[in-house]
N, C-alpha and C positions, 0 to 999 in steps of 0.2 A: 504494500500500500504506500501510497506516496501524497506527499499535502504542500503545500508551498507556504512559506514560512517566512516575513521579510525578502519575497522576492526569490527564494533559494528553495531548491526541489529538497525536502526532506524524506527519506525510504523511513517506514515504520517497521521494525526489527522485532517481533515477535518471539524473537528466539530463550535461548537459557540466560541470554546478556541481559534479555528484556527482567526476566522474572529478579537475577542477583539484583540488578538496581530497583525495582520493586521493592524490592526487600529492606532494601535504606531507607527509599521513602516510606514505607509502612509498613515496617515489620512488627510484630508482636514483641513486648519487651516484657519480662517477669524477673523481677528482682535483679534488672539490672542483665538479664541476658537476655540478647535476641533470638527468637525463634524462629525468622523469617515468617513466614506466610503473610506475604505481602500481597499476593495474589487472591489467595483467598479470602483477607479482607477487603480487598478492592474491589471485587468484583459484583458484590450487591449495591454499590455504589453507582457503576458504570450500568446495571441494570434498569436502576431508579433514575437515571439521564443526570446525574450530579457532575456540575460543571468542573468543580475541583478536582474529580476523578477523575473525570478525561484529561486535565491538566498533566495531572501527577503519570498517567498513563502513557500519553502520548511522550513527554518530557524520557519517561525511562524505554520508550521504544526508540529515540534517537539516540542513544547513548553511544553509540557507535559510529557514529555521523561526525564527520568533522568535516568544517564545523558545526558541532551540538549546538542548535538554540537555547535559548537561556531560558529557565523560567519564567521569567517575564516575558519574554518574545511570544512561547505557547500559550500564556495566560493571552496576552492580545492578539494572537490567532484565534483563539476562542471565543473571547469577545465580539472581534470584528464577523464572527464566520454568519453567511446570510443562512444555510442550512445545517444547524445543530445537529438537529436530529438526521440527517442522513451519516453525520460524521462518528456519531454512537453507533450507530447501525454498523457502517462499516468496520470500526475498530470491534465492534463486536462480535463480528464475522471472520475476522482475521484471527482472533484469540482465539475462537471454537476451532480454528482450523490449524493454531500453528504444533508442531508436533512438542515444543516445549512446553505447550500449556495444557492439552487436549485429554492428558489422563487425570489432571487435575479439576477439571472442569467436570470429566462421567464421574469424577468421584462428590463430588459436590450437588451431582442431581439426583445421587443415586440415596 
């Protein structure tokens, strides 16, 4: 998947890269350790069309992009975007599909 960004073709990386940086951004912390599951907190978020998910989402699928937008650059793609909701859509079509996330995802429905 690919989104234009400040003018610059950004590819959205779904990959194992996508989920470790997920996991920074929101991982589960208990007493001070991180559990990862970044993803599967995420992801009832990006369900319910929450902006900030798709933020944090899209931001950890460029992570391998150089140059990576900055968090603010994604917050103002978002803002400025005329169809939200097709862009949910698609990122959420992408994740059900990428092989790093997809057994995560049947285990979640199941």
């Amino acid at each position: 998947m690919e989104i234009t960004i400040n003018k610059q073709k950004q590819v959205l990386n779904f990959g194992v890269r996508f989920v470790r940086e997920l996991d920074k951004i929101a991982s589960l912390s208990v007493k001070g350790v991180s559990l990862g599951m970044g993803l599967t907190k995420t992801l009832p978020g990006l369900q319910s069309y929450d902006a900030a998910v798709l933020s944090d989402i899209i931001y950890a699928a460029t992570v391998t992009n150089s140059p990576q937008p900055s968090r603010n650059d994604v917050d103002d793609y978002i803002d400025g975007c005329e169809n939200l909701e097709e862009i949910f859509t698609q990122v959420t079509e992408e994740i059900n599909n990428a092989n790093a996330t997809k057994a995560a995802l049947k285990n979640m429905k199941a």
